[in-house]
C-alpha positions in Angstrom: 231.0 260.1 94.4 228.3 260.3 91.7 226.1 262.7 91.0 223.0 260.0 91.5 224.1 259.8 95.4 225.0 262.9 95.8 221.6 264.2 94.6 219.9 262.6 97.5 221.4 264.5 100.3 219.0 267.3 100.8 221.2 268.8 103.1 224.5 270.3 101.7 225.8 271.2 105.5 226.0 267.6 105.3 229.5 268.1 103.8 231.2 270.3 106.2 233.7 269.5 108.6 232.2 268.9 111.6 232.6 270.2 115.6 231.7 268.7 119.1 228.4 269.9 119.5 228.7 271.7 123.8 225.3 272.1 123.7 224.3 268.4 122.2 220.4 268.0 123.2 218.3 265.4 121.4 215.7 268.5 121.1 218.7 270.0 118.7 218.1 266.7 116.2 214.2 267.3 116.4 213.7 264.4 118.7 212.0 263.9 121.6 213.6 265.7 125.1 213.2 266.9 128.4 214.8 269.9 127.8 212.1 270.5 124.7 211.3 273.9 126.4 214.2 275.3 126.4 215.1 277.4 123.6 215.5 281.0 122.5 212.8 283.3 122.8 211.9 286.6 120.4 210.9 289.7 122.3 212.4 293.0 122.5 215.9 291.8 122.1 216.4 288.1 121.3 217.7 286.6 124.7 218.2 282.7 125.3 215.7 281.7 128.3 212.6 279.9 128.3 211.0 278.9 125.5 209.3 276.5 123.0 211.1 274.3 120.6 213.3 276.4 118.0 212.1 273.9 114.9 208.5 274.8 116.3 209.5 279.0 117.2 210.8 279.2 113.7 207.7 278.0 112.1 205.7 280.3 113.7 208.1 283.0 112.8 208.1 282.3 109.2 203.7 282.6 109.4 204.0 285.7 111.2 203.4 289.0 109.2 206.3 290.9 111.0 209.4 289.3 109.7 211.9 291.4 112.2 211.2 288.4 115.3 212.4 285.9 112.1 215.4 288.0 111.2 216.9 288.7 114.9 215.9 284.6 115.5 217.9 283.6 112.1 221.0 285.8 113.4 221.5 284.2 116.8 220.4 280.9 115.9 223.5 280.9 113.3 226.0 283.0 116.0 225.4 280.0 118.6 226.0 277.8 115.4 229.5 278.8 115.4 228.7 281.6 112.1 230.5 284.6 113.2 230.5 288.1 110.8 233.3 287.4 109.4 234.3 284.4 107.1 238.1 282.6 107.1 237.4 279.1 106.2 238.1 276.9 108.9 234.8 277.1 110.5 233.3 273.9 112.0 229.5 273.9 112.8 228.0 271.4 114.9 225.5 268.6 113.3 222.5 270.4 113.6 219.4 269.7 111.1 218.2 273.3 112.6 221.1 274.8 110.7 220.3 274.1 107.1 216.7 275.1 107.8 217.6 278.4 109.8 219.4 279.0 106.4 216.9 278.8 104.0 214.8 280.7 106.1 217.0 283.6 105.0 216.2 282.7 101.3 214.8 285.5 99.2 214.2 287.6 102.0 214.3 291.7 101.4 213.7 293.3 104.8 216.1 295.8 106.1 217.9 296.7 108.9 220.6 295.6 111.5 219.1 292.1 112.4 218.0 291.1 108.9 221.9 292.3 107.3 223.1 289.9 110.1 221.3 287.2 109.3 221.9 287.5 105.5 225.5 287.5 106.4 225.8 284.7 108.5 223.4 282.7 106.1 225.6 283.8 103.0 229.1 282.5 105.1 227.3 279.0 105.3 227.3 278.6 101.7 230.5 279.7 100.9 231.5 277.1 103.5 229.6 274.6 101.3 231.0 275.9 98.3 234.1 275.7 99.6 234.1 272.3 101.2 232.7 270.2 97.7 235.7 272.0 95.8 237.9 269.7 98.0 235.8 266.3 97.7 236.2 264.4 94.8 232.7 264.4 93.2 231.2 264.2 90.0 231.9 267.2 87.9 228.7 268.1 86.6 227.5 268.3 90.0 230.1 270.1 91.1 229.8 273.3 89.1 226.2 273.2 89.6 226.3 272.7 93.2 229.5 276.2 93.3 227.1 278.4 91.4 224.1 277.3 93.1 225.7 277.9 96.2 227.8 281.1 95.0 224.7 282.6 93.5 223.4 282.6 97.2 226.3 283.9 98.8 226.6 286.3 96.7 222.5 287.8 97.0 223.4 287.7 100.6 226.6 289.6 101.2 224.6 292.4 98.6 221.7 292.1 100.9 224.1 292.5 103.8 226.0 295.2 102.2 223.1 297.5 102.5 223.8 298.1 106.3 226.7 300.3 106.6 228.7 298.5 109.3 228.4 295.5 107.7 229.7 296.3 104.1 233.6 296.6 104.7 232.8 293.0 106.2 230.8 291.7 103.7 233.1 292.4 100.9 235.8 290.6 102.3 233.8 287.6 102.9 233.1 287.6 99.0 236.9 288.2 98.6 237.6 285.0 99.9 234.7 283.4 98.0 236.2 284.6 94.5 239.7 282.9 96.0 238.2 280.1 96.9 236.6 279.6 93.1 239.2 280.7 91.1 238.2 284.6 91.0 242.1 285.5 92.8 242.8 288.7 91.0 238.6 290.2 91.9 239.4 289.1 95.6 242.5 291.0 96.0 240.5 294.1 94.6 237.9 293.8 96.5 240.4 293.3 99.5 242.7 296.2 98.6 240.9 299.2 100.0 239.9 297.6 102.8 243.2 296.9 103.9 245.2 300.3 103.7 244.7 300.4 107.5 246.7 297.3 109.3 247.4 299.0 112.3 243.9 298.9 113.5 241.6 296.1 114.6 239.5 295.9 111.5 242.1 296.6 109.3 244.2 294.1 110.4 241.2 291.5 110.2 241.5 292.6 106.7 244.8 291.9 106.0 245.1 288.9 106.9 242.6 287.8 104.7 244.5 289.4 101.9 247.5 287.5 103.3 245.3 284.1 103.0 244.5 285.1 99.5 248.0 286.0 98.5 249.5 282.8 99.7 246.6 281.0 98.0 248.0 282.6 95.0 251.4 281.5 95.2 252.3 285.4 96.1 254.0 284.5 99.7 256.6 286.9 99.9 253.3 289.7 99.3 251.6 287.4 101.7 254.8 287.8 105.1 254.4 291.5 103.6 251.2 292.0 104.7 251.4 290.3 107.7 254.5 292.4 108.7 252.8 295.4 108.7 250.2 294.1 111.3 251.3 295.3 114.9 251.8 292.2 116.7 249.3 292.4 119.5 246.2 292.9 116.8 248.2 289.1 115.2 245.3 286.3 116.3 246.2 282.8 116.0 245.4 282.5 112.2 247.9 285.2 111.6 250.5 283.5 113.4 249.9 280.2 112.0 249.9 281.4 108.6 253.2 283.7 109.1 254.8 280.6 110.1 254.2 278.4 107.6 255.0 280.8 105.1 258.7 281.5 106.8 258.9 277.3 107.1 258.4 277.1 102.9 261.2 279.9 102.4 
């Protein structure tokens, strides 16, 4: 594809891999619908209930003074999205124009705090998604290495802003580890992996681990790869885990 069409999509979640949408509602597409009052609602705890539109409740938010309603609204709008805390890849977000929007909201944004970390962190996972959906299309080039460090650039402001929160730095580190394995950066993603990973016999740790695992086999490592995977207790192995133990067994 050339850089001329590609320039026209404004949208860049345009070229990710797409899910069934459960909660598929022409109000999601900014169209006309019954169901146009339903929607989440800001208060003391962001709840989903009645409500306006959430194109219309996020434009609101973004006039308001008080950005803490717009950082709680960006992190659940992105959790219902299918953006979880921590990044693996294989992610598919439903076609939602409220997704690229909800993203950008996030954009040069320096409150603090628990909600505002979140939503850095989910908004930061959405472009590594991007970046790491073009490097498999076969696009111009030009475009291409603007479009990764565009997109990188982002990431990475996010994951710092997200770092700031203490429970979310182990997390957001590994995120950027799979970001620098994803463009290249292999031997800065296993460093940034290797401390957090010394504990596989808990639930974070292990979480950890397998993403060192991922970037191992990536790597062509995959002996290091079953390694690490054997040293994760079986019951904290989730279906990625599996999946990726056995393939790597199947290519011995």
């Amino acid at each position: 594809m050339c850089a001329e069409c590609l320039s026209r999509i404004d949208d860049p979640t345009n070229f990710l891999l797409r899910m069934q949408d459960p909660a598929a509602d022409a109000r999601l597409f900014q169209r006309g619908s019954p169901m146009i009052r339903i929607g989440p609602v800001v208060g003391e705890d962001l709840q989903l209930g009645r409500g306006i539109e959430p194109a219309l409740r996020l434009r609101a938010l973004l006039e308001k003074k008080d950005k803490e309603p717009l950082g709680a609204f960006i992190d659940k709008y992105l959790a219902s999205a299918g953006v979880r805390l921590h990044l693996w890849g294989d992610e598919r977000l439903p076609k939602r124009s409220m997704v690229w929007s909800v993203v950008n909201a996030a954009k040069g944004k320096d409150e603090s705090g628990p909600r505002w970390a979140r939503a850095h962190l989910r908004a930061a996972n959405v472009h590594v998604l991007i970046v790491k959906r073009v490097l498999e299309l076969p696009v111009d080039p030009d475009w291409l290495a603007k479009t990764v460090a565009k997109h990188s650039g982002e990431a990475e402001m996010g994951f710092a802003q997200a770092r700031l929160s203490p429970d979310l730095a182990s997390i957001s580190d590994s995120n950027l580890a799979l970001l620098c394995s994803w463009t290249g950066k292999r031997d800065e993603a296993l460093a940034l992996l290797e401390p957090l990973s010394d504990k596989p016999d808990d639930k974070n740790g292990s979480l950890f681990t397998i993403k060192k695992a991922i970037v191992l086999s990536r790597s062509g490592r995959n002996d290091e790869a079953l390694a690490a995977l054997g040293s994760i207790p079986l019951e904290l192995m989730d279906v990625r885990a599996l999946a990726l133990k056995a393939r790597l067994e199947g290519m011995r």
